[in-house]
N, C-alpha and C positions, 0 to 999 in steps of 0.2 A: 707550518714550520718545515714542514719534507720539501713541499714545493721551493719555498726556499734555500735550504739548501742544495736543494738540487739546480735552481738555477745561478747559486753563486759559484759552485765547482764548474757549471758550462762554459761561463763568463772565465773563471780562471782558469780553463783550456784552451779558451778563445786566446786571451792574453799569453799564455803560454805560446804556443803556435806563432802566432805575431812576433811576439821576443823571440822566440830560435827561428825565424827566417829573416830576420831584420839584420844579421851580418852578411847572410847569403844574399840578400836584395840591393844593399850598400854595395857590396862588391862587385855585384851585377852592373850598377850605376856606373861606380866607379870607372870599371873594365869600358862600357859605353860613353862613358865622358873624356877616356884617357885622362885620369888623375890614379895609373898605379905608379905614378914616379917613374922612376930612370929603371925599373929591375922588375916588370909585372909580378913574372912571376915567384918571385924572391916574395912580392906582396903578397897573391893569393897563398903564397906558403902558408907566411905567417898569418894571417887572418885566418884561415881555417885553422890552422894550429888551434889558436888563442880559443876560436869559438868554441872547436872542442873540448881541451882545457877546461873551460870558463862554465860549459854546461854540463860536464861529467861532476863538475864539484857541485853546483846547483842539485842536478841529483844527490849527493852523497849528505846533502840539506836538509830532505824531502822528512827523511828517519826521525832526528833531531826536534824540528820544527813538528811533525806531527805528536810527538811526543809530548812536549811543551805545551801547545793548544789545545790536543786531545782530538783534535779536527783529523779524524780516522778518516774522512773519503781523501785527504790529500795525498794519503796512499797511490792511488788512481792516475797523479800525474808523474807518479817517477819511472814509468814504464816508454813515455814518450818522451821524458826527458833526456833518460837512456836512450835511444834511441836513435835523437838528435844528437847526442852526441857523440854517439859510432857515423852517426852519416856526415859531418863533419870532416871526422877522424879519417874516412874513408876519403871523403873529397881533399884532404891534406896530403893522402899518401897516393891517391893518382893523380895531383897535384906533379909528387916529385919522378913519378915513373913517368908521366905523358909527356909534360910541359917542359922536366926538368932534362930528363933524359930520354925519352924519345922511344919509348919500351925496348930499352939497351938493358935486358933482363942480367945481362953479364954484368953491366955495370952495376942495375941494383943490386946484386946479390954480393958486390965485391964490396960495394960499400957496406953493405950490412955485416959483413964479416971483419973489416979494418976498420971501421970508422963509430967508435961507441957509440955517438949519440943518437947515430941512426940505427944503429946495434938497441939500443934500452925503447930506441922511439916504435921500432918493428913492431917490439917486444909487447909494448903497450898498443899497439894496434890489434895484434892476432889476439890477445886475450879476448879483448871486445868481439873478437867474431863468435868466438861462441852463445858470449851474453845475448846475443842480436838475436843469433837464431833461436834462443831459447824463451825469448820474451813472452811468448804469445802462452794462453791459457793454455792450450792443447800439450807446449812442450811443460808448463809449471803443474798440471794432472801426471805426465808420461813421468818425470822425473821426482815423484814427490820430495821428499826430505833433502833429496840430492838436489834439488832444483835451490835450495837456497847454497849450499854447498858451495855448488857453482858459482854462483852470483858474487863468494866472495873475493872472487879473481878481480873485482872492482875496484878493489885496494890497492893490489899489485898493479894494476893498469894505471892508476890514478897515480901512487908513485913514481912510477917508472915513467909516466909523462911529465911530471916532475922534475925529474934529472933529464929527461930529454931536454926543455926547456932548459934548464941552467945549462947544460951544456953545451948548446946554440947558442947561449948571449953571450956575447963578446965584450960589452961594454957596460951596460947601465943597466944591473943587474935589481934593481928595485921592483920589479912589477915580476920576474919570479919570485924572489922574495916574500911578496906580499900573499901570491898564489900557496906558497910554500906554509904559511903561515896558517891558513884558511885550513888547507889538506891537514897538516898537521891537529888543528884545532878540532875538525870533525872527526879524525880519529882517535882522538883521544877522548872525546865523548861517547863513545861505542866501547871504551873499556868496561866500563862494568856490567855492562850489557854482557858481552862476551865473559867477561870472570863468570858471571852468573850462569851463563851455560853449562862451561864446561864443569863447575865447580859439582855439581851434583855425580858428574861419570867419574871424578877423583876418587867420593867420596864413595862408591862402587867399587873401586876398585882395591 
């Protein structure tokens, strides 16, 4: 039965991995076949955008779903899932400083200062940088109790990529929408969870 489960968690790491490089491999293609359309990098923008997006909410999944199933080692892939999707996020935002602007460091900063949606989108990138560096065992022993503390900056990242999105779409606003719906739904599942925490230091107080 051990052995089993332990080679069906290997397999769903396998699968994991495969799925978070399969937008970065497509793009890859893509870029080598010249099919990024008339605006490359207007493309790879938005494709790493989405990716990231698309796997920070997968993560915010992982809680949920193990809960549900009771399948406690799927714990084990939300640390990669995180992960991939700071690397992403990261290849989204040198994306727009390399490709877009040309480390015209005045310009990014000018935009971050005038222009919101890259102001909320920053905003949700630096969060993630801590989470990245704090992934690993050694930073979640170094930082105990605090270590999850942290992690809830996940929220606020995940929102604020949220409104980053909506505020880049210009037109056909249905697939934030539907992102918006998802974020919203996972967080709202986490409320009693959260009442439950705090609910014992009220009654301390």
């Amino acid at each position: 039965m051990q052995s089993r489960t332990v080679r069906n968690l290997a397999l769903l790491k396998t699968a994991l991995w495969a799925a978070c490089l399969f937008p970065l491999a497509r793009l890859v293609y893509a870029a080598f076949a010249g099919r990024l359309g008339a605006n490359p990098i207007e493309a790879v923008t938005l494709a790493t955008g989405k990716a990231a997006l698309v796997i920070l909410l997968i993560t915010l999944l992982v809680t949920p779903v193990r809960r549900i199933t009771g399948w406690n080692r799927l714990i084990q892939v939300r640390r990669p899932l995180g992960l991939f999707a700071f690397f992403y996020a990261l290849l989204h935002f040198l994306t727009y400083v390399v490709l877009d602007l040309f480390f015209d460091f005045a310009a990014v900063g000018e935009d971050i200062l005038k222009r919101p949606y890259i102001t909320v989108g920053f905003a949700a990138f630096v969060l993630l940088i801590p989470l990245a560096i704090t992934s690993t065992r050694g930073w979640i022993r170094r930082l105990g109790k605090r270590w999850q503390t942290l992690h809830t900056l996940v929220y606020v990242s995940s929102v604020l990529a949220i409104v980053h999105f909506f505020w880049k779409t210009k037109a056909d606003f249905r697939e934030v929408q539907v992102h918006a719906a998802i974020l919203a739904a996972l967080l709202l599942v986490r409320i009693p969870g959260w009442y439950r925490r705090l609910r014992p230091v009220s009654v301390r107080r």
